[in-house]
C-alpha positions in Angstrom: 138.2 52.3 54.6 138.5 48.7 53.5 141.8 47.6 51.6 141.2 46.4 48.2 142.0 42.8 47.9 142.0 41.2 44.1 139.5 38.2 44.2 141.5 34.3 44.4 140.5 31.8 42.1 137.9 29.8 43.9 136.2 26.6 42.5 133.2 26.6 40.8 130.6 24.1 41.0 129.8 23.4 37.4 129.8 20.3 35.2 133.7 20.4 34.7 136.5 18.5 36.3 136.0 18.6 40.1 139.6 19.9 40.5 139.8 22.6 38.0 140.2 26.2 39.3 138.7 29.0 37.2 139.5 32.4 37.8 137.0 34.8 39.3 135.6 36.8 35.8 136.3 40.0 38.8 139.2 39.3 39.1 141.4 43.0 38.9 138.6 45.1 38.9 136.9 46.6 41.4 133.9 45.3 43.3 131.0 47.7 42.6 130.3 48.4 46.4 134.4 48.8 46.9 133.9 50.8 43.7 130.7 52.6 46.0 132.7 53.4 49.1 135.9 54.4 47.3 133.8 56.9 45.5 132.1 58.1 48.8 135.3 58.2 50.2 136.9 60.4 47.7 134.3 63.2 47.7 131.9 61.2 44.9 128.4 61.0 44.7 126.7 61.0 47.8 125.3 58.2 49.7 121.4 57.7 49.8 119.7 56.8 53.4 117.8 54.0 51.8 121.2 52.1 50.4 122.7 52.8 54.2 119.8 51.1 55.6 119.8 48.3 53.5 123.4 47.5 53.7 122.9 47.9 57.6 120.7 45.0 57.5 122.9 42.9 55.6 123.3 39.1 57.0 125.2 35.8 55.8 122.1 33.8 55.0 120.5 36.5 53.2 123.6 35.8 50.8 123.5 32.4 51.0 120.4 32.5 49.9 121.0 34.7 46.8 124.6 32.4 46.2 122.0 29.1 46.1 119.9 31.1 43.5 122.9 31.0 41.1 122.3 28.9 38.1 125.2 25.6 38.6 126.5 26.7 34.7 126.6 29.8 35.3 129.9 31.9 34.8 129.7 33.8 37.6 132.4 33.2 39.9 132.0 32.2 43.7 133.1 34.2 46.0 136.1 33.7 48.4 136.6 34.3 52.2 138.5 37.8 51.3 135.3 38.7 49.3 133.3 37.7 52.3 135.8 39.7 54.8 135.8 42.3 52.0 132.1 42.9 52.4 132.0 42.8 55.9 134.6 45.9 55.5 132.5 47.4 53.2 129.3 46.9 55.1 130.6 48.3 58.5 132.3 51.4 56.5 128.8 51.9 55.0 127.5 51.5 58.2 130.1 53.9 59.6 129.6 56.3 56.9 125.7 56.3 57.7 126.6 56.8 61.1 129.4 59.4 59.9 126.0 61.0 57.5 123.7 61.2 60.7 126.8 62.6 62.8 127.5 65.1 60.0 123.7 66.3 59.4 123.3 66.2 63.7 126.6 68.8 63.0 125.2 70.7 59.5 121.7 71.0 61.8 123.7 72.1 64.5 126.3 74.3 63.0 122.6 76.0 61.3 121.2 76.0 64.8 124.7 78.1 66.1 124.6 80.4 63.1 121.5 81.4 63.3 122.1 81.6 67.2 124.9 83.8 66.7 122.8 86.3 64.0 120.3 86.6 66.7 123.0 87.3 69.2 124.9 89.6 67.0 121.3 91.1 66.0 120.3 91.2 70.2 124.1 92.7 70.7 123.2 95.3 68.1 119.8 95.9 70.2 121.5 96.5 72.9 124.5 98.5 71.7 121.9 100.7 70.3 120.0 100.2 73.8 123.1 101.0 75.7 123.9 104.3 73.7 120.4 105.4 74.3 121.2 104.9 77.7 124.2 106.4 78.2 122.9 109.7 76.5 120.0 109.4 78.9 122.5 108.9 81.3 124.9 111.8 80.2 121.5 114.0 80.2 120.2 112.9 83.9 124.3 113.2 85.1 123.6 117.1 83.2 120.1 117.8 84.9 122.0 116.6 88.0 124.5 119.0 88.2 122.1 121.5 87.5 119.8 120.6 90.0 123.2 119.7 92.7 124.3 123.6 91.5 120.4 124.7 92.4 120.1 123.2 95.6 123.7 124.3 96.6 122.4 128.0 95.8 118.7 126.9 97.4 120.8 125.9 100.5 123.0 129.1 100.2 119.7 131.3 100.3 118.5 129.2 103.2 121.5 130.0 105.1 121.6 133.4 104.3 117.3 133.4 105.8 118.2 131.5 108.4 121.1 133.8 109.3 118.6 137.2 108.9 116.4 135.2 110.9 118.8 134.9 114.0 119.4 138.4 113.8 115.7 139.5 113.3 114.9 137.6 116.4 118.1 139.2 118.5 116.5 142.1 117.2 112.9 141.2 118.2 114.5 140.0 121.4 116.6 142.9 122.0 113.1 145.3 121.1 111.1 143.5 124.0 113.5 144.3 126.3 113.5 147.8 125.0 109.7 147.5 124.9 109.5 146.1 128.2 111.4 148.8 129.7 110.1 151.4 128.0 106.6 149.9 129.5 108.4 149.9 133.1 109.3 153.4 132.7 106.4 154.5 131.3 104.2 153.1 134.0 106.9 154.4 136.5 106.0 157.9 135.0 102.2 157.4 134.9 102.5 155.9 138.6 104.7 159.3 139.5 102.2 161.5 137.1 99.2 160.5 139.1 101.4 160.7 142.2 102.4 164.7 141.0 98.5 165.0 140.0 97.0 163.8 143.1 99.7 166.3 145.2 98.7 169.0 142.5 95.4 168.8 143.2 95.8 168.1 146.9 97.8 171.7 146.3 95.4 173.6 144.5 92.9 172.5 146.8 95.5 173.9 149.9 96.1 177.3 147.5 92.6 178.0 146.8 91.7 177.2 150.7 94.3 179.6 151.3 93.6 182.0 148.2 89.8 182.4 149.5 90.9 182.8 153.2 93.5 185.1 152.0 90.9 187.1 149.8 88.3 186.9 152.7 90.9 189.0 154.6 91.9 191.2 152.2 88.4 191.7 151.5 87.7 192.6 155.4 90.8 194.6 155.4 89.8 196.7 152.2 86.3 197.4 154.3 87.7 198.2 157.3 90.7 200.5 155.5 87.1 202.2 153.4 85.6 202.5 156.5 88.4 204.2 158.0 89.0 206.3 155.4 85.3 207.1 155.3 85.6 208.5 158.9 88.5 209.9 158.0 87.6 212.1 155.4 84.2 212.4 157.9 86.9 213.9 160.6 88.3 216.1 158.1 84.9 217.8 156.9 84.1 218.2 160.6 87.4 219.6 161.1 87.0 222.0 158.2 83.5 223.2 158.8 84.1 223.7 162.3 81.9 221.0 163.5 82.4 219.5 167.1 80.2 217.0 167.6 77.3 215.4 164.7 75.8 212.2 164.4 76.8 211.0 161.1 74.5 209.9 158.7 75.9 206.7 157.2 74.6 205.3 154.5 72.9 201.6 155.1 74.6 199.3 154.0 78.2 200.7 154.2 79.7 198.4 157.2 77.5 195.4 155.6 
């Protein structure tokens, strides 16, 4: 901030004495722009954009100008090189407090563009808090139907091993059967090959018996005749014998030695 310098006498160009010095009417109080920036500086009213840019485009003949415009018996005092250099301070400080006002509204619009920032990342770290939660009690219930399904495979498996285990020993069984079965077949066919075998000599020997039954009866058949035939004559003999008969022709009846 710019020192505050009293204003020196300086000479005035009026109809007086060329050498007399008058003071400056200023003198000891306060320039109204130091008065300005001291009052900016200390928290006053604030500084409009249209005085900033006006004071940025401050130049020395621009004042010149104005100083020529001053009445020669006027009161007004000239100013001095420290009000010049005084000014100049105060000119740059406004400058640098315009600069300082766009640098602190670039910051406000910033520090609004951050908060608001941050409430939308608070409100997105809310979203997904609330997100996450979801999440984890979808996770917590999948983790749950998980288990349950791990537990009913591991059963499902169990089972499965348990069929696959009665299914080895169906098939020994089923293996062990068609042996049995195939044996069974081989014996069975060794009996019907022996049965036909003991039928075919069976009937060979039937055939031999009844060959031999028939010859056999055709003897016994001739021997009963010839035993009736001799009994015949026996008993023939006999009633000769008892009658007294020596010698007859017999009458035998036809068809007796047929």
């Amino acid at each position: 901030m710019a020192e505050h310098n009293p204003a020196a006498p300086v000479l005035v160009p009026d109809g007086g004495s060329p050498g007399e010095t008058q003071p400056a009417e200023n003198e000891g109080a306060p320039n109204s722009e130091e008065e300005s920036l001291s009052n900016a500086s200390s928290g006053g009213s604030p500084i409009d954009d249209a005085a900033c840019i006006s004071a940025s485009s401050f130049s020395y003949a621009e004042l010149e100008e104005k100083l020529k415009r001053i009445p020669p018996g006027s009161d007004v005092a000239m100013p001095s090189a420290k009000m010049f250099e005084a000014v100049e301070t105060l000119v740059s400080g406004l400058r640098g407090m315009a600069q300082q006002h766009d640098l602190f509204s670039d910051l406000l619009r910033t520090a609004n563009y951050t908060k608001t920032f941050v409430s939308q990342c608070k409100n997105n770290e809310e979203k997904l808090r609330l997100i996450l939660e979801q999440a984890e009690a979808s996770l917590s219930a999948a983790q749950g139907d998980n288990e349950a399904l791990r537990a009913e495979v591991a059963e499902a498996k169990s089972r499965e091993e348990t069929v696959d285990s009665r299914l080895h020993e169906a098939e020994d069984e089923m293996a062990l059967l068609r042996g049995e079965l195939r044996q069974l077949q081989t014996e069975v066919s060794i009996e019907k090959k022996q049965r036909e075998d003991l039928q075919l000599r069976l009937s060979a020997q039937k055939e031999e018996l009844e060959a031999e039954f028939a010859a056999e009866r055709k003897e016994l058949e001739a021997d009963y005749q010839k035993q009736v035939n001799e009994m015949y004559f026996f008993g023939y003999r006999c009633y000769m014998k008892k009658h007294g008969i020596k010698r007859d022709i017999p009458s035998i009846p036809p068809g007796l030695f047929l």
